[in-house]
N, C-alpha and C positions, 0 to 999 in steps of 0.2 A: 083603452086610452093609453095607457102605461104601456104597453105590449106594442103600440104606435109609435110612442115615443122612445122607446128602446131601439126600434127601426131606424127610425129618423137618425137618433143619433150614433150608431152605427155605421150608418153610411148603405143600409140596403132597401131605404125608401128615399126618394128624392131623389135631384140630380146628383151628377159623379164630380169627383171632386181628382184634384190632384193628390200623389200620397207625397209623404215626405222626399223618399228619393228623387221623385221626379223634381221638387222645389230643390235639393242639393242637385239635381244635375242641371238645371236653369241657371244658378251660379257657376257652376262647372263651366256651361260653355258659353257663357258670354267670358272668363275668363279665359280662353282660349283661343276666342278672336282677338280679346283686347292684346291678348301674350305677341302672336302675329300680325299684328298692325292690320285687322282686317276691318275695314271702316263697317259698320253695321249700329242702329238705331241705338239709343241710350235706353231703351227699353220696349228692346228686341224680345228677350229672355225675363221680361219682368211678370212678375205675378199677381195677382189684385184676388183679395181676402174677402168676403164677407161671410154673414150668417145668417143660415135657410132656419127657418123657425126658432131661431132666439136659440137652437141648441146645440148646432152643430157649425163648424167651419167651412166651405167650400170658396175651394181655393182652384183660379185656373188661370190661362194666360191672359196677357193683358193685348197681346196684341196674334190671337191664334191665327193659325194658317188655313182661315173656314175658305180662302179663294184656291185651295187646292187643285180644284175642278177648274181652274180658269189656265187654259193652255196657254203656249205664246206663238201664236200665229208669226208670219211674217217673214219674209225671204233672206236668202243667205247673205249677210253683209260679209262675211272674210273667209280665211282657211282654214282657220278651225272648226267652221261650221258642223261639220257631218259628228269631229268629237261631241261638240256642246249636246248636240241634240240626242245624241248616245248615254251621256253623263245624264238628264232632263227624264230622256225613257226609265232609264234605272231607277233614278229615284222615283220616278212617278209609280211605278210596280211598286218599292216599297210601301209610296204610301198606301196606295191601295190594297195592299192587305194589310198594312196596321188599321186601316179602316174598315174593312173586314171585320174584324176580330172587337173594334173598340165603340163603334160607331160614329157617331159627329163629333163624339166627344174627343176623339184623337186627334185633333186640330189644334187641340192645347198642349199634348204629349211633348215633353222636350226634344225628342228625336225628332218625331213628324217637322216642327218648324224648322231645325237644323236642315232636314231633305229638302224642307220649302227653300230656304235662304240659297243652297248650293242650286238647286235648281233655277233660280233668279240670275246666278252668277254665271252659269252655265249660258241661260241664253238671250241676259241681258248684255252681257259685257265678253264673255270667253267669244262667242258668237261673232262678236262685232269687232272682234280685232280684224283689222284690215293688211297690214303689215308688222311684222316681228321685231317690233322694237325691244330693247331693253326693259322695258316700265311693266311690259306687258312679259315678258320674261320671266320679271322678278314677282308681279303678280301670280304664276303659276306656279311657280317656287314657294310664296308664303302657303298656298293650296297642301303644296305636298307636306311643306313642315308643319301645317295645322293636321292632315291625316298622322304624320308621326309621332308630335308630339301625344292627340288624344289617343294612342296604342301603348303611351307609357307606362309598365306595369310595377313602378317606384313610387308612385305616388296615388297616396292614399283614396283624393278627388275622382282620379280616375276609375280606381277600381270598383267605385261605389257607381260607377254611373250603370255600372250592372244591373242595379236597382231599381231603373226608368224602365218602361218596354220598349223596346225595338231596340235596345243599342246590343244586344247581344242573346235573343231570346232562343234563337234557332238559327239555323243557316238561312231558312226562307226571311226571319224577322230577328234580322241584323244589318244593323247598319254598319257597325264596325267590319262586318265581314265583306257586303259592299264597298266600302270604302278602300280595306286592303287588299283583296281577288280584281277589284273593277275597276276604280278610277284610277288607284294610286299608279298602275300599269300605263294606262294612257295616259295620264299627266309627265311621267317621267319620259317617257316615249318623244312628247312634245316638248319637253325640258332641253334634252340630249339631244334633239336634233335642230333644236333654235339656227343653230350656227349655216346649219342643213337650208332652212328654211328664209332665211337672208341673201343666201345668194340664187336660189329660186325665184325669186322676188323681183330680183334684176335682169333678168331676161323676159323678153316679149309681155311685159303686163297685164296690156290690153288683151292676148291671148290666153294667156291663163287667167285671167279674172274670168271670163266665156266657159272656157273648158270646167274652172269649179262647180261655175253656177250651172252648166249642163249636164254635171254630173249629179249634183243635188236635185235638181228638176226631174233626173230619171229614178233616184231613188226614191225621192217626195212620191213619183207618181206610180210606182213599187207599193209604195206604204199608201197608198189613197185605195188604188184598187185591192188590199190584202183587208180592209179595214171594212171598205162600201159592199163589198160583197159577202161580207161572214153574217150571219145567224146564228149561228152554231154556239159560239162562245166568244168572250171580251177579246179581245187583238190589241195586247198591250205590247206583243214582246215584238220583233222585225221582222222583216219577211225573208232574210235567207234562212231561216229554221226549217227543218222538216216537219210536217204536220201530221197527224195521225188521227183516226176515228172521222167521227161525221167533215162534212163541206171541203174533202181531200184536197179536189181536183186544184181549186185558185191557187191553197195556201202552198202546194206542190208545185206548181207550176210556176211560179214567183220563187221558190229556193232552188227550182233547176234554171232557172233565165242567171240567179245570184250565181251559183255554182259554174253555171258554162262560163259568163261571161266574167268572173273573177268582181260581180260589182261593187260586192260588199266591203273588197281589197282596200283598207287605206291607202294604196300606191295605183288604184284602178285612174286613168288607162292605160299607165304604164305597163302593168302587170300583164292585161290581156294583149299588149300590140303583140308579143311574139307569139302568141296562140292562135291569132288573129289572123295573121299573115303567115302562116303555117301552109304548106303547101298540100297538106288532105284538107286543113278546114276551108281552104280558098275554093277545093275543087267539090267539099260538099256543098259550101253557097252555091256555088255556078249550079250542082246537079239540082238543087231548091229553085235555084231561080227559073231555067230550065221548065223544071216543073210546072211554073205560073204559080210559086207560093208568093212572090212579089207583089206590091200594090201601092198605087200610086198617094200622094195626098188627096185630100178630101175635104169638100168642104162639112162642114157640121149637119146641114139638111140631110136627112139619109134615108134611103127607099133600102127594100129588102134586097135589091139588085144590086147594089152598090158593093154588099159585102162579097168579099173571097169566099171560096170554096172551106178554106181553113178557118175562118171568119165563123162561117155558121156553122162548121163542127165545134166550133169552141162554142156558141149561142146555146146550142143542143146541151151540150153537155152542163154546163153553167143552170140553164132553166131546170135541171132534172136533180142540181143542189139546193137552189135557193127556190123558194117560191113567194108571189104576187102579195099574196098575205102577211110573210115575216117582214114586209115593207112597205106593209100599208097601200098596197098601190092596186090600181084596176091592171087586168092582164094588159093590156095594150101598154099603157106605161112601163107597166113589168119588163115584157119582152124590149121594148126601146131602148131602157138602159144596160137592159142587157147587151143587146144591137150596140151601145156605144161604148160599153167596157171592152166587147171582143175587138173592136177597132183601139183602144186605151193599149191593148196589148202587143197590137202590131206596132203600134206609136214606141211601145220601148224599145223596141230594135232599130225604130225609126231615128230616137233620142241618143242612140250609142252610136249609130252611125254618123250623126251628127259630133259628139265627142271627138270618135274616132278620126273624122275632118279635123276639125279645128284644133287637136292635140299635134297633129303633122304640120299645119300650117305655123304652130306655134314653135315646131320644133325647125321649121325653117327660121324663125327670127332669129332662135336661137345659136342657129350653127351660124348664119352668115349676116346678122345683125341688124339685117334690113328687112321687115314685115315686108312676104312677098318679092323673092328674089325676081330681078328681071328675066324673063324666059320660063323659070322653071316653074315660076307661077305668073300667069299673065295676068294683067289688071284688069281685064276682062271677065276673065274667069274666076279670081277673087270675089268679084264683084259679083258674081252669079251663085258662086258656093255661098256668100251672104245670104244673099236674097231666099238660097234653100235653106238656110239655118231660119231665120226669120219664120218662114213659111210652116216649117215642121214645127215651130214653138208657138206660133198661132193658131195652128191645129192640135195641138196637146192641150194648150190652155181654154180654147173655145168649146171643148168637146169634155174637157172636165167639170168647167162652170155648166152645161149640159147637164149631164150626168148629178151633179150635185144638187141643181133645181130640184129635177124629178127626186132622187131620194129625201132633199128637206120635205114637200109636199108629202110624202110617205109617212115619215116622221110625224110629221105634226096630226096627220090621219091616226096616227098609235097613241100617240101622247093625247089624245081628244077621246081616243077608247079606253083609256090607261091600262094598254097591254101592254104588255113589260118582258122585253128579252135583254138580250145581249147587244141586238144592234138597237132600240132604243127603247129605255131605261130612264126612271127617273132619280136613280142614282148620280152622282156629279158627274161619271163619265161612262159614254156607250160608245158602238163602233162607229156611230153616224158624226158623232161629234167628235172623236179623234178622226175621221176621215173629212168633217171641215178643217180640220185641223192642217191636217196633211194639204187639202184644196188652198185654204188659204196661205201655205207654203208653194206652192204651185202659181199659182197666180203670180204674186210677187217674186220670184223667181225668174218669171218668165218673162214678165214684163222689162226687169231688169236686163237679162239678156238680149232681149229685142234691141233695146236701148243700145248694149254693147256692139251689138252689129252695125248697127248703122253708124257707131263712133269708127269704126275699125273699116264700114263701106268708106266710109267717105274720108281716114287716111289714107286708103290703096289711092283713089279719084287723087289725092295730092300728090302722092309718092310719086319720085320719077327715078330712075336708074337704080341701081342698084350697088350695096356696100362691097368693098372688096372680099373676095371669098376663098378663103385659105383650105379648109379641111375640105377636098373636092370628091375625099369619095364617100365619107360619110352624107355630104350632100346629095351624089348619086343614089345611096341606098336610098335616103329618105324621100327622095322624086320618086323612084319604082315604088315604094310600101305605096304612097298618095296615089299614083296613076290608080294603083291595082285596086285601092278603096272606091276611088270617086270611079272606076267602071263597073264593080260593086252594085255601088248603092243606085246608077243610073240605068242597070238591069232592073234593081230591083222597083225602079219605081215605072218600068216601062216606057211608054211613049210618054212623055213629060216636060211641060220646059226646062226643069234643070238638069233633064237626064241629056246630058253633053260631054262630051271627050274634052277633057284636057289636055293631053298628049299621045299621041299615038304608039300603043304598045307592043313592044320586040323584046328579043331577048337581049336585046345591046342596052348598055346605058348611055344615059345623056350624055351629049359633046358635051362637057361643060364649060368651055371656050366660047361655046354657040351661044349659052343662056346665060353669062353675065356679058357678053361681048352687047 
């Protein structure tokens, strides 16, 4: 009994408690919000006392971060989007190895909530800015003067926060080290280019609102398929990384699509148009297309006949990483989603190409003011490169919600046997539920897009003539880059209704007397 009680109150029978530093860094950093005018709860940081057998203390948050595990779904509302959900991955790794290392009981830890709280900011509100006001400016700014201030090594608070775990335990478990190698770089990045990003803002709108959210839909759908198909191990980190040891093939194959096509580029599709339109990559598509590595849209029903050639070498390969069992699933199903992840793949070239459209169409409002100059882009044909945007994003999104059924049914087949991997786990996160994750970014994404098309079909249906157009050969260039994509992408999809000529192409450029005339 004594020998029990000695336990107990020691702290190495019962539950865990907080220790002192982490109760001075709970003060520490609500002090540090309230210093930065960062609005957060009156007891965020607060701690609540009692005692486990009349003889010991146990002490822990009042308001812990046990919803760790609870992602945030839901599509891209602004242009900060791709940062937020970067800042969100980051800490979400952190906490998962403070969780690691602590167990549940690190949901009380003063860091862990800190990561929760930024993580909230990230993609509740950074997320959602729509345009570059001022407010939202100075909001990024108190961000960075809360990362400078908490690295002050003058005062005494701070240096005790050493005390807590995670704020400075090792490179892998630190937060402080996070905060200054990883955000405090992209926050300043988006600081110093606010100015940048204002007059961005004011050209073609409707165009680049499309172009974000298509750019997001292709990374989303990157991160879906890097996430649905591992076994192997948790897929916390993105998919332009090189992968190494077991399940190569995907995680490979997804950092060489990142690598060729520059996607991962904060300035992507700018970055890639000159590589783009490079005159060997022009003439490898052609010799690809040539080939019959092309293929049209599709609808969702799919027979084994339907896929390319390229289609069921990637099938092949793919079944001989993952198998029918690490997913709960009967072989037939197996192979299916298999069958509809290799089609998932052709879809992201299908998704860039789309980009690559509507990034040139934007870049016509941009030079001559008027979405869809008279001639250079017919209203006809505006209307039909819609109808193909629409169409490629109703086939990425119907073939992902696909895809997703059959893996949940998998899922719930493991968690009914409580076999326990990587892809699902009854830990708060696996790969099947970061890749809902990713799906339910996808969806709403795309839905939104869909939306924007048809707001943008039916200004061309209003639009009639066209603004006056000063910069006439920068316009030229940017007709020839458009011809050479939309003949492209209308090889690449074969006989097709939206595989249709725009312009007919020569080595001459446009009269452009003819196409605003």
């Amino acid at each position: 009994g004594a020998c029990a009680f000695c336990c107990v109150r020691r702290g190495c029978l019962g539950p865990p408690s907080l220790t002192a530093g982490d109760a001075r860094a709970m003060e520490t950093f609500a002090e540090l919000y309230r210093a930065q005018d960062i609005d957060i709860d009156d007891e965020h940081f607060s701690t609540n006392t009692k005692w486990f057998c009349y003889c010991r203390k146990q002490i822990a948050a009042v308001n812990p971060a046990s919803d760790w595990g609870n992602l945030f779904p839901g599509g891209v509302h602004g242009f900060l989007a791709d940062t937020a959900i970067v800042i969100n991955q980051q800490m979400l790794q952190l906490q998962h190895r403070m969780w690691s290392h602590n167990g549940d009981f690190a949901a009380n830890l003063p860091v862990f909530i800190v990561a929760q709280e930024w993580r909230f900011w990230a993609m509740q509100k950074l997320r959602h800015v729509q345009t570059p006001t001022s407010q939202d400016k100075e909001m990024i700014w108190k961000r960075l003067e809360w990362i400078e201030r908490a690295r002050e090594l003058g005062r005494i608070d701070l240096i005790k926060l050493r005390d807590t775990g995670g704020w400075d335990d090792s490179d892998e478990l630190s937060l402080l080290v996070l905060l200054r190698r990883d955000i405090a770089p992209k926050l300043k990045r988006l600081h110093d280019n606010w100015e940048t990003f204002e007059l961005q803002q004011s050209f073609a709108q409707q165009t680049h609102d499309l172009v974000s959210a298509c750019v997001h839909l292709t990374r989303s759908l990157c991160r879906f398929l890097q996430k649905v198909l591992c076994q192997s191990h948790l897929r916390l980190g993105d998919f332009d990384k090189p992968v190494h040891g077991t399940q190569f093939l995907v995680g490979q194959r997804l950092a060489d699509i990142a690598e060729e096509t520059m996607l991962c580029d904060p300035s992507f599709p700018l970055c890639y148009r000159s590589k783009f339109f490079s005159d060997q990559h022009l003439a490898e598509v052609e010799e690809a297309l040539d080939r019959g590595v092309g293929s049209p849209i599709r609808v969702v029903g799919l027979q084994q006949e339907d896929l390319t050639k390229s289609e069921r070498e990637l099938v092949k390969d793919i079944m001989g990483e993952v198998s029918a069992k690490g997913f709960g699933l009967d072989p037939a199903q197996h192979l299916l989603m298999v069958q509809h992840c290799s089609i998932l793949f052709h879809d992201i070239s299908l998704l860039i190409d789309v980009v690559m459209v509507i990034q040139s169409l934007h870049n016509f409002a941009s030079i001559g003011g008027m979405l869809f100059l008279s001639g250079a882009v017919s209203t006809e044909h505006a209307q039909e490169v819609m109808d193909f945007v629409t169409a490629a994003l109703s086939e990425t999104q119907q073939r992902v919600i696909a895809v997703s059924d059959i893996a949940q049914s998998g899922w719930s087949n493991m968690r009914r046997r409580r076999a326990e991997s990587p892809w699902s786990s009854k830990s708060p996160i696996d790969n099947l539920r970061l890749a809902m994750n990713a799906k339910a970014d996808i969806v709403k994404v795309s839905q939104e897009a869909i939306h924007a098309t048809r707001v943008i079909k039916s200004s061309v249906a209003r639009s009639v003539g066209a603004d006056q157009l000063d910069p006439e050969q920068e316009l030229s260039q940017e007709v020839q880059y458009y011809n050479k994509l939309w003949r492209l992408i209308s090889k690449r999809l074969g006989k097709h209704p939206f595989a249709i000529d725009m312009l007919p192409l020569d080595n001459s450029s446009p009269d452009i007397t003819r196409l605003i005339s």
